[in-house]
C-alpha atoms as an extended CHARMM CRD file, in Angstrom:
* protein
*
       110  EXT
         1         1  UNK       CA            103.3050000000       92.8730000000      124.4450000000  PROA      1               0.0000000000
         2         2  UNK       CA            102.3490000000       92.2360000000      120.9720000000  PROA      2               0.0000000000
         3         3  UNK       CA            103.6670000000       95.0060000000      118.4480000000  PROA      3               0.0000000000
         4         4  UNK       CA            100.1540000000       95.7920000000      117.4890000000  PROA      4               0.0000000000
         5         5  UNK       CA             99.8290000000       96.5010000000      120.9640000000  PROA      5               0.0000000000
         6         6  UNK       CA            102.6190000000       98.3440000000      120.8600000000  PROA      6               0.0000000000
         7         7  UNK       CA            101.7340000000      100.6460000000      117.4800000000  PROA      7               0.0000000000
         8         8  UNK       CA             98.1860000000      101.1580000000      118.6270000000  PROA      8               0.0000000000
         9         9  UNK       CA             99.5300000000      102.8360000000      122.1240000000  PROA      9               0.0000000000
        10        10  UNK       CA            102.1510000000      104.9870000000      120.2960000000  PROA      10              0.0000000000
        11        11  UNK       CA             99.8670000000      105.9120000000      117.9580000000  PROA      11              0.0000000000
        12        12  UNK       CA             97.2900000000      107.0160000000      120.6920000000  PROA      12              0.0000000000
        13        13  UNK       CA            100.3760000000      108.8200000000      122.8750000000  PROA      13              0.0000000000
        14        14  UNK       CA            101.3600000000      110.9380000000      119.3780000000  PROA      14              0.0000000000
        15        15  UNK       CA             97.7720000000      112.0940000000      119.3770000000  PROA      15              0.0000000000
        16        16  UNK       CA             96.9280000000      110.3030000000      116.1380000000  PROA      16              0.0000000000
        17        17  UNK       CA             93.3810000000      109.9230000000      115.4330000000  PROA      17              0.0000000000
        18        18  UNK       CA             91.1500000000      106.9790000000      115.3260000000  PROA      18              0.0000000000
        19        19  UNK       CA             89.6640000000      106.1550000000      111.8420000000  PROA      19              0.0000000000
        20        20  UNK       CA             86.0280000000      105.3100000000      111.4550000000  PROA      20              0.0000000000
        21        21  UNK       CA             85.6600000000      102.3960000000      112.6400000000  PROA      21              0.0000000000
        22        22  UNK       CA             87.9020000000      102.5070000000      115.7950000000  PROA      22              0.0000000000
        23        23  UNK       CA             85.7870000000      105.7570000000      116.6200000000  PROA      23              0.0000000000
        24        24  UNK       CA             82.9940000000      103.7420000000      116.3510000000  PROA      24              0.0000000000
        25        25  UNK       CA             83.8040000000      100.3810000000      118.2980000000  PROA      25              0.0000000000
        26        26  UNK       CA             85.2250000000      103.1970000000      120.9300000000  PROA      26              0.0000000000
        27        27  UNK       CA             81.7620000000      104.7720000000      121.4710000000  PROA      27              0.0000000000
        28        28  UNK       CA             79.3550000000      101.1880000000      121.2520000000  PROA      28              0.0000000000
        29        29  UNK       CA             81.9610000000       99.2940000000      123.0100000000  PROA      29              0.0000000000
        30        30  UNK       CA             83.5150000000      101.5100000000      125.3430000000  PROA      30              0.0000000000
        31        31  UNK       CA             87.1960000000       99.7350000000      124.6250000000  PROA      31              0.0000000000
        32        32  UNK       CA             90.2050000000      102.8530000000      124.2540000000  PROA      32              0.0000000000
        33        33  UNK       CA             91.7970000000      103.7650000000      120.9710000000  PROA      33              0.0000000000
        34        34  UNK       CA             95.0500000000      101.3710000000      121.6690000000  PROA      34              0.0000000000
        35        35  UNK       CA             92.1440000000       98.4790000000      121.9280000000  PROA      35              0.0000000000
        36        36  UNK       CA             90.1850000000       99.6260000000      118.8990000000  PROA      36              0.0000000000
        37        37  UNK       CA             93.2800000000       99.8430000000      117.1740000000  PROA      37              0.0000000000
        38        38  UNK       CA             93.9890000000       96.5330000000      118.2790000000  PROA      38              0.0000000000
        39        39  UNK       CA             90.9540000000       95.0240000000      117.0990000000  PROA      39              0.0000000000
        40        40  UNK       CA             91.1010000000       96.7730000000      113.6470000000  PROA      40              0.0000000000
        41        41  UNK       CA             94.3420000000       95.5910000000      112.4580000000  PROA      41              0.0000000000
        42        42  UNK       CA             93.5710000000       91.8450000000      113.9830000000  PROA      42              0.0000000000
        43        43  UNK       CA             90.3800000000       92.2620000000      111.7380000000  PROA      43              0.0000000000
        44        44  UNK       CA             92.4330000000       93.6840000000      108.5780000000  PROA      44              0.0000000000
        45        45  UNK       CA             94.9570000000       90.4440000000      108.8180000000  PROA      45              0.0000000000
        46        46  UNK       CA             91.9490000000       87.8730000000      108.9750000000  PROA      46              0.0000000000
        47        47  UNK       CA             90.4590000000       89.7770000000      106.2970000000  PROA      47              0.0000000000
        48        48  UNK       CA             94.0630000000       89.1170000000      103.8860000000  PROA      48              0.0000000000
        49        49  UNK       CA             94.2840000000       85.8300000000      104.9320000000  PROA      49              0.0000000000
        50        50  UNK       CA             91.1170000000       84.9840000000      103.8040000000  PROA      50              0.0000000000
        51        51  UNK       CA             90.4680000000       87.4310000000      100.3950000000  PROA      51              0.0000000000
        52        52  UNK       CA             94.0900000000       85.4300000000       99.6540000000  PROA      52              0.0000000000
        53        53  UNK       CA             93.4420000000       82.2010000000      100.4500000000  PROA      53              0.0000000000
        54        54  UNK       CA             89.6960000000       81.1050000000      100.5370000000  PROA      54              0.0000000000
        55        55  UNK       CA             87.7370000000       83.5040000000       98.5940000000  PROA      55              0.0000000000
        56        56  UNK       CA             90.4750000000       83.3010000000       95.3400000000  PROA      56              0.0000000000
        57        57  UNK       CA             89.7110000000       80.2020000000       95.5390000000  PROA      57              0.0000000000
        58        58  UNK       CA             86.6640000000       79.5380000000       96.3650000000  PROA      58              0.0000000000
        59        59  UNK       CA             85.8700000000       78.1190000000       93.3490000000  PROA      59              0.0000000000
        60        60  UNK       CA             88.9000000000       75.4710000000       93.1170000000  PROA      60              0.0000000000
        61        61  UNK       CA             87.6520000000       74.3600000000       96.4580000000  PROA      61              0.0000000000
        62        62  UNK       CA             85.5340000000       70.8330000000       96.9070000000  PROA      62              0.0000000000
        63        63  UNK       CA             81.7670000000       71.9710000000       97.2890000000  PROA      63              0.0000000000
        64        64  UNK       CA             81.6380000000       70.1770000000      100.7050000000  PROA      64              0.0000000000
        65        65  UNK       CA             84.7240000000       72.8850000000      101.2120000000  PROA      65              0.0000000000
        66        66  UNK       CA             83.0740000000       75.5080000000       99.6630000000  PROA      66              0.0000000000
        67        67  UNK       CA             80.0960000000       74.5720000000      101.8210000000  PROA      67              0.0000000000
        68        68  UNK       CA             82.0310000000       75.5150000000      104.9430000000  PROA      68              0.0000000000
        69        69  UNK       CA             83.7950000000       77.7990000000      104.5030000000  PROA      69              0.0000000000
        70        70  UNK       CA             81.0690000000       80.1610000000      103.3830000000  PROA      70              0.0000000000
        71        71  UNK       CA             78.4590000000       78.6430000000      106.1650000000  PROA      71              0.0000000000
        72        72  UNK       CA             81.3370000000       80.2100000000      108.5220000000  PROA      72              0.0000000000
        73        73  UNK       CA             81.8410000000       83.3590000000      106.4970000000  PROA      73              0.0000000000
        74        74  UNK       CA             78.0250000000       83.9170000000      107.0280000000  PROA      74              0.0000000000
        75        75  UNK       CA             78.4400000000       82.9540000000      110.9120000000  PROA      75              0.0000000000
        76        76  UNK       CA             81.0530000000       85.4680000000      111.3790000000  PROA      76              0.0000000000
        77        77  UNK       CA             79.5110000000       88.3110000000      109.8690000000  PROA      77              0.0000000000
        78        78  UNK       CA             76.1300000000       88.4550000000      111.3510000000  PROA      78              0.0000000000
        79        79  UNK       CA             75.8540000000       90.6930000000      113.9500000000  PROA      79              0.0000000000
        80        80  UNK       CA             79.8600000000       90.8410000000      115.1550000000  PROA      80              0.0000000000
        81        81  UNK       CA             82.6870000000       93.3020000000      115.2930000000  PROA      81              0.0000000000
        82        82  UNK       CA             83.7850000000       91.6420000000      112.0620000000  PROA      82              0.0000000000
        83        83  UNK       CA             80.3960000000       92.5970000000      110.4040000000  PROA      83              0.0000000000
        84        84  UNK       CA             80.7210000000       96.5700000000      111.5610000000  PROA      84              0.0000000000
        85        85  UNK       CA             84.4640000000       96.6960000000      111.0340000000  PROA      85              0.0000000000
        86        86  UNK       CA             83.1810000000       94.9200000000      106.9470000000  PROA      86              0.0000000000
        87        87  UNK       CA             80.9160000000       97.7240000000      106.5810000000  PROA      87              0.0000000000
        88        88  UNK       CA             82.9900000000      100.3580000000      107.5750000000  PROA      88              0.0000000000
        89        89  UNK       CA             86.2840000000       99.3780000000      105.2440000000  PROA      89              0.0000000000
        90        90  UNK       CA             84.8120000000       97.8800000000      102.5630000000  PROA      90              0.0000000000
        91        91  UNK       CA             85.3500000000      100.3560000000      100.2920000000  PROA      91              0.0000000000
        92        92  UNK       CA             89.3570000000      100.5520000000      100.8320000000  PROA      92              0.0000000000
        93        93  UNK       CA             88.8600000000       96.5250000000       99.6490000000  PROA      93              0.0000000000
        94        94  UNK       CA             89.2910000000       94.1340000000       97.3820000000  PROA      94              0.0000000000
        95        95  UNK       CA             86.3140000000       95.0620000000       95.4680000000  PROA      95              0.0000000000
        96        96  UNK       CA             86.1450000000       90.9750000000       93.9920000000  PROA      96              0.0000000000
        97        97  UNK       CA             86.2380000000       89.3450000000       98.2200000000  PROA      97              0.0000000000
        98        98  UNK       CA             83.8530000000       91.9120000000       98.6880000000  PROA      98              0.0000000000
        99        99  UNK       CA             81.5370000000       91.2660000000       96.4220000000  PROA      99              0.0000000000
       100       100  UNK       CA             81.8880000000       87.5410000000       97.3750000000  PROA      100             0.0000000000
       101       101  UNK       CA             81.1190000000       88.2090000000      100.8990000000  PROA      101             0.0000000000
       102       102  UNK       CA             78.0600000000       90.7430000000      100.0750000000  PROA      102             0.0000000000
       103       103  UNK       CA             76.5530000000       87.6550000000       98.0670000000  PROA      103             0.0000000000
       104       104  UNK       CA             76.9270000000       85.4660000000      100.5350000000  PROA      104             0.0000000000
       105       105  UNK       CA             75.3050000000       87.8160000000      103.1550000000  PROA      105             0.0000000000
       106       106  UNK       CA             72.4680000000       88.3390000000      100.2410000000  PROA      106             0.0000000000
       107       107  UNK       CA             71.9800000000       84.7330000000       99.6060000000  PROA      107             0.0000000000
       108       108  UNK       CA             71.9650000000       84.2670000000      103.7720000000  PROA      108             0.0000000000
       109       109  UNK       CA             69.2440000000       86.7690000000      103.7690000000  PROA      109             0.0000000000
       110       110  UNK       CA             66.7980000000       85.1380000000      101.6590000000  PROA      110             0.0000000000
């Protein structure tokens, strides 16, 4: 068993409370606290990985690299767990990826 596995049960057997957006993927997906816990802090390490390494840099990166790696940031976003989980924490994030990712969404949009 992984140890978020592990944190996200303990957590639920010392009665701790989901935050918003484990409450929320709990009531639309019907998944337990352990699994929305889960799921959030699997979303908050993808999310470091790439405010760290990708969006810093997006704009050392080759424009045919640039190119795909925001044509996947777009993919990822639309519609998915990642896309609720992004609007329900993005204000406890880097406010710079943020805005990076908002723009994208924007530009997607259009």
């Amino acid at each position: 068993m992984s140890w978020e596995a592990i944190g996200a049960i303990g957590q639920e057997a010392l009665g701790g409370q989901p935050g918003t957006f484990q409450a929320a993927l709990m009531a639309r997906a019907g998944v337990t606290q352990a699994e929305a816990t889960r799921i959030f802090l699997g979303q908050m390490i993808w999310w470091q990985y790439y405010a760290e390494k990708v969006i810093s840099y997006a704009g050392e990166l080759s424009p045919a690299d640039r190119f795909q790696a925001d044509n996947y940031m777009r993919t990822i976003f639309n519609g998915s767990v990642r896309r609720l989980w992004f609007v329900m924490t993005k204000a406890t994030l880097n406010p710079e990826a943020v805005r990076y990712v908002e723009d994208l969404l924007a530009h997607h949009a259009n």
